[in-house]
C-alpha positions in Angstrom: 82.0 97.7 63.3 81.7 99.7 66.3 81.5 97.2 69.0 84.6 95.8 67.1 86.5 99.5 67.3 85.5 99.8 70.6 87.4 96.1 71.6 90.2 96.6 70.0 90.7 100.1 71.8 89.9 98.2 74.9 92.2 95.7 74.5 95.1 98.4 73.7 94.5 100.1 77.1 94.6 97.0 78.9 97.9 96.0 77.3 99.1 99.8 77.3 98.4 99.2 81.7 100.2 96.1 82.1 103.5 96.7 80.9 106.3 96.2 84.0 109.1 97.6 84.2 112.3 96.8 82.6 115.7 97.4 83.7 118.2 98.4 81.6 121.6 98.0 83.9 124.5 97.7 82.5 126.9 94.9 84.3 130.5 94.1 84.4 129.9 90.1 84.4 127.5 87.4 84.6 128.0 86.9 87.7 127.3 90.6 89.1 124.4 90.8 87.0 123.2 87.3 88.9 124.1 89.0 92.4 121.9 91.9 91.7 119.0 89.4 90.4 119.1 87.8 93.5 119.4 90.8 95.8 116.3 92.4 94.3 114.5 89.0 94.9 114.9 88.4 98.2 114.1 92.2 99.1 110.3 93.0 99.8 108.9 96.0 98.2 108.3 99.0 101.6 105.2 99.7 99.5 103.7 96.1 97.7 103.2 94.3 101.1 103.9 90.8 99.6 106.2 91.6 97.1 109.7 91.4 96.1 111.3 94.4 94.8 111.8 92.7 91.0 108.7 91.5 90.2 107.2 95.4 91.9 106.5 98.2 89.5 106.1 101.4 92.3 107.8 103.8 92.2 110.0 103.2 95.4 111.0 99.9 93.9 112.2 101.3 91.1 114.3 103.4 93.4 115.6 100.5 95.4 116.5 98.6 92.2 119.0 101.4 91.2 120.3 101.9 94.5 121.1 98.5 94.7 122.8 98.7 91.6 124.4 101.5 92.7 125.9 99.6 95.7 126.7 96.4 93.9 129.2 99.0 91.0 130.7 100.4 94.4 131.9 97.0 95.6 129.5 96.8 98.6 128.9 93.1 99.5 125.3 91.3 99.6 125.2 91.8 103.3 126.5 95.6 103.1 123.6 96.1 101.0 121.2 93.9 103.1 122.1 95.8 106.3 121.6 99.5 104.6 117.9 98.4 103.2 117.2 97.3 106.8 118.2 100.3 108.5 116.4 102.3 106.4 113.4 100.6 105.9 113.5 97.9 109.0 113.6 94.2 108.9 109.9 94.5 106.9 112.2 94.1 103.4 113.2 90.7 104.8 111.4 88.0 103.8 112.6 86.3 106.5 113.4 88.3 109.6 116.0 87.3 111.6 115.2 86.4 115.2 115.1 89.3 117.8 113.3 90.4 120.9 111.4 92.3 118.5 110.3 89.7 116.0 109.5 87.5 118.6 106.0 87.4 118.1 105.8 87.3 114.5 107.7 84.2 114.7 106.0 82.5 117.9 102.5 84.0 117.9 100.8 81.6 115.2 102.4 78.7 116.8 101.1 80.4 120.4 97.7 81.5 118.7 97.3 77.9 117.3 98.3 76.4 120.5 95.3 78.7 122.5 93.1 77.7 120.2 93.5 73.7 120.8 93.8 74.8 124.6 90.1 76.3 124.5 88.6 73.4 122.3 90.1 71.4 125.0 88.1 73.2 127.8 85.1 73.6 125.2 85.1 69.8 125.1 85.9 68.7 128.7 82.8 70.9 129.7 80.6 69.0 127.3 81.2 65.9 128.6 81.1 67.1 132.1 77.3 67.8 131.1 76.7 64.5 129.3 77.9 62.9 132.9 75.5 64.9 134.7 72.3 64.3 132.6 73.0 60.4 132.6 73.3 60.7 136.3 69.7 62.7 136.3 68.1 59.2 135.8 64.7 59.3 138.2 64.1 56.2 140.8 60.8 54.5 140.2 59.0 56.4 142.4 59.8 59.4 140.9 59.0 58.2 137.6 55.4 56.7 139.0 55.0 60.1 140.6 55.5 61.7 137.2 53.3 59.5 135.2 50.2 60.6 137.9 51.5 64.0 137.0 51.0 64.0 133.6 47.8 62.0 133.9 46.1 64.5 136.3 47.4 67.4 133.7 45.8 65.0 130.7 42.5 64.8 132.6 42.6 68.2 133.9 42.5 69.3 129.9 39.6 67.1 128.6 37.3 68.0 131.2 37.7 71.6 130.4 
């Protein structure tokens, strides 16, 4: 009965911690309530990292959600509201950033990363078979193999008589 008490209360605080928020705006038409829906889903949460300002439940989400609807019953257009977000909190609330001097590298450097990367597997593998080349041509005459086979036959001999 106890270990049943104890689950049930468990359960409770788990649901009681995973409640999101819920917005209760208030909007002239459909179609204003479908502008704000897709404003606050294109936005990235400042705080989340990887998350759009809907589906965020901090605090400064919350906050952006009812400026937005703030805007949107002033008449500001999508783009109005866009451009105030970014100047306050910089092109990170974009998912996708336009394309500046600044933002150069976030949109380049995986291509340039993944392009230095083939470059040095490139080297990597020319120098391998440079090697390969070089220990084929490291063949001994027949000499030089007769020499080595006395060699090893002194060092043989030179062993069992010890």
């Amino acid at each position: 009965m106890k270990r049943l008490l104890m689950s049930a209360g468990l359960a409770l605080g788990l649901l009681a911690s995973a409640h999101a928020a819920i917005d209760t705006f208030e909007f002239a038409s459909e179609a204003e309530r479908q502008r704000y829906r897709n404003l606050i889903e294109e936005l990235r949460c400042p705080k989340c990292q990887n998350q759009n300002i809907a589906d965020s439940d901090a605090p400064i989400a919350m906050d952006l959600r009812g400026e937005i609807y703030r805007m949107l019953e002033e008449g500001k257009s999508n783009e109005q509201i866009i451009d105030f977000l970014v100047s306050r909190y910089g092109d990170f609330v974009l998912y996708k950033p336009p394309l500046t001097s600044r933002t150069l590298l976030l949109w380049y450097g995986p291509a340039g990363l993944l392009l230095i990367g083939f470059g040095v597997l490139g080297v990597i593998l020319l120098r391998r078979r440079g090697q390969q080349k070089d220990r084929s041509a490291a063949v001994l005459s027949a000499d030089e193999q007769q020499r080595l086979a006395a060699l090893l036959e002194q060092n043989s001999q030179d062993h069992k008589d010890r």
